[in-house]
C-alpha positions as CSV (number, residue, x, y, z in Angstrom):
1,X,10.9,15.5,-5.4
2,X,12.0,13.9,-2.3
3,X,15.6,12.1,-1.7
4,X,15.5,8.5,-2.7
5,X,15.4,7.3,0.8
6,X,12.5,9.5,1.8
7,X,10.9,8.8,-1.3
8,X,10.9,5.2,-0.4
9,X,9.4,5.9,2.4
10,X,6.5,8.0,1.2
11,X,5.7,5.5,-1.7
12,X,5.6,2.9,0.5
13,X,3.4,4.3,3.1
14,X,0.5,6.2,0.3
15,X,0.7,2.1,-0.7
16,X,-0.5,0.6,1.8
17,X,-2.8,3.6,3.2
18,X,-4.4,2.8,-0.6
19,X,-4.5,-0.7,0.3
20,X,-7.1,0.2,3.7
21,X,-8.9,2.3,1.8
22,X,-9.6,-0.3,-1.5
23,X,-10.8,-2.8,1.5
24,X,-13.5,-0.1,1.6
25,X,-14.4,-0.4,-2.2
26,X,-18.1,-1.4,-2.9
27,X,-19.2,-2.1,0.6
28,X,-22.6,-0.9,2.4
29,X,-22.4,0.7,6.1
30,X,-23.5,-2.2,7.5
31,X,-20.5,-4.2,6.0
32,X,-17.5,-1.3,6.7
33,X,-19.4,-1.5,10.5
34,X,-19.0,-4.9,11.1
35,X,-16.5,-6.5,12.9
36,X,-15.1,-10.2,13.8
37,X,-16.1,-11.7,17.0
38,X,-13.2,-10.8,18.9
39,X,-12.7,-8.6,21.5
40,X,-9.7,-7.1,20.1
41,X,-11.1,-6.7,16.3
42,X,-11.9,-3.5,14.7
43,X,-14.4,-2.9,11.9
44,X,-13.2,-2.1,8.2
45,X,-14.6,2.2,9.0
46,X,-12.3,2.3,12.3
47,X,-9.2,0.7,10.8
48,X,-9.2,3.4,7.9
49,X,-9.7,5.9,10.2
50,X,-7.3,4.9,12.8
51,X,-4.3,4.2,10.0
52,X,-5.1,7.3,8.4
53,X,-5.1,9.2,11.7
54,X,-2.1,7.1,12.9
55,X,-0.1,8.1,9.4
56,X,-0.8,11.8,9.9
57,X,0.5,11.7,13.2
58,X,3.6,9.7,12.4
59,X,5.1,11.9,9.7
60,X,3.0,15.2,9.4
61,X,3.5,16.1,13.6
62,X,6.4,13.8,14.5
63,X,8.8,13.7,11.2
64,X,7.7,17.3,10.0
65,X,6.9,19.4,12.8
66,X,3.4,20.7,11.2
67,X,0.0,20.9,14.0
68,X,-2.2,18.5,12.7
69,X,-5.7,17.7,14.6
70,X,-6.4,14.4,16.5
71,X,-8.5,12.2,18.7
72,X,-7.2,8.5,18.6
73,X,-10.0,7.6,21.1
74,X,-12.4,9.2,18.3
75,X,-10.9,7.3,15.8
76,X,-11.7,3.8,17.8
77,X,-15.2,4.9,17.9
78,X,-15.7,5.7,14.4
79,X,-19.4,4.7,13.1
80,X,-22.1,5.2,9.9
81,X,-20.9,5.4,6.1
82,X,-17.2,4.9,4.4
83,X,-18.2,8.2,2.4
84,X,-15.6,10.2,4.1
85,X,-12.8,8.2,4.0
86,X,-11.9,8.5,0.5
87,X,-11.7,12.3,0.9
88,X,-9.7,12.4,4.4
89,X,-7.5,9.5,2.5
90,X,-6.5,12.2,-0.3
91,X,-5.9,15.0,2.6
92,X,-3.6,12.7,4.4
93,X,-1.7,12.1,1.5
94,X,-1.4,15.1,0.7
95,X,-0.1,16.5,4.0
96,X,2.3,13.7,4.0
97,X,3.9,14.4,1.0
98,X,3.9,18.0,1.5
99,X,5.4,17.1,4.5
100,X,8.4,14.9,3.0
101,X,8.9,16.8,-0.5
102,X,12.4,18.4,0.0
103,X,12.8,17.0,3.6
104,X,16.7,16.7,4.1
105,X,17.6,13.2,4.3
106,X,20.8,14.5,6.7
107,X,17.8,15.0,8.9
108,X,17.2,11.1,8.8
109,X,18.9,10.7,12.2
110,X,17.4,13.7,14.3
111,X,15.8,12.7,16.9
112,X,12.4,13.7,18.0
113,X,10.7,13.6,21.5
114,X,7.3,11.8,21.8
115,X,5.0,9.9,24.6
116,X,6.6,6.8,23.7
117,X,10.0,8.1,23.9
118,X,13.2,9.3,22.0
119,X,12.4,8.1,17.9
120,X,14.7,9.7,15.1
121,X,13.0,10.6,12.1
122,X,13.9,7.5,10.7
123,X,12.2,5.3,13.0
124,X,8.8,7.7,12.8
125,X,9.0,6.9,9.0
126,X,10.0,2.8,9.4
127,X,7.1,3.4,11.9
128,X,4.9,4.9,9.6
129,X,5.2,2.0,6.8
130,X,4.8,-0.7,9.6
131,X,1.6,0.6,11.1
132,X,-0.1,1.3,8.5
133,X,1.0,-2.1,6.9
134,X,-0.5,-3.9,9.7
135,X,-3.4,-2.5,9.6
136,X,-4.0,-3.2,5.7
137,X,-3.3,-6.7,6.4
138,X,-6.0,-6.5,9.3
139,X,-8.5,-5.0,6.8
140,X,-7.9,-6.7,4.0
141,X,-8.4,-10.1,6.3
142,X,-11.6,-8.4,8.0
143,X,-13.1,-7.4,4.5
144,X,-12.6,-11.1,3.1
145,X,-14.4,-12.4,6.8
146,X,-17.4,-9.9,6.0
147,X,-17.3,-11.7,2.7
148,X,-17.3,-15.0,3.4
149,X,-20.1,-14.4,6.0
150,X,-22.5,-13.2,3.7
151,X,-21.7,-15.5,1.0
152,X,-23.5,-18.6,2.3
């Protein structure tokens, strides 16, 4: 079991990675393939895959140290069926809280190099919870568009 801090953390994050991949729930490929008329919109099948890819990254490579393997540009180009999803869903997880079970919260303030700069372990995991928050709230909003376009 993980320090309450980290613990927090790790609740929060497997929450809303459960709340992308809910948005999923029930829907056909055409439906987890669609996406709004914006240039800057993603479909439902991308934003899972980029959150999940994005939370990996965050606190398996950056907070924990552990290789993981990743193609964001892949992950923006993700087509077909949600099938998939639930099963990388439960790795990810996984890794993450593999990753943060009996992780020293004295570590909390290390700080870790990355392409955007100098992030302590703390900011990877506020980091963590933020992105993949943002992106629920962009799928649950994209999933409830799909609906209401098909509904009449």
């Amino acid at each position: 079991m993980a320090a309450p801090e980290i613990e927090a953390f790790r609740g929060r994050l497997l929450r809303e990675l459960d709340r992308i991949t809910k948005t999923l729930d029930g829907l056909d490929e055409e439906a987890v393939n669609w996406k709004p008329k914006s240039p800057s919109a993603n479909s439902l099948l991308v934003l899972a895959t980029h959150a999940l890819g994005a939370a990996e990254e965050h606190v398996v490579r950056q907070v924990g140290g552990k290789p993981i393997t990743r193609s964001r540009d892949s992950e923006f180009a993700a087509t077909g069926a949600a099938t998939l999803v639930g099963q990388r869903a439960e790795e990810v997880k996984r890794r993450i809280t593999d990753t943060l079970n009996g992780f020293d919260p004295a570590r909390l303030g290390e700080a870790r190099e990355s392409p955007f700069g100098e992030r302590t372990v703390r900011d990877w995991l506020v980091h963590a919870v933020a992105h993949a928050s943002e992106h629920a709230g962009q799928a649950e909003l994209t999933r409830d568009l799909w609906r209401a376009r098909t509904s009449g």
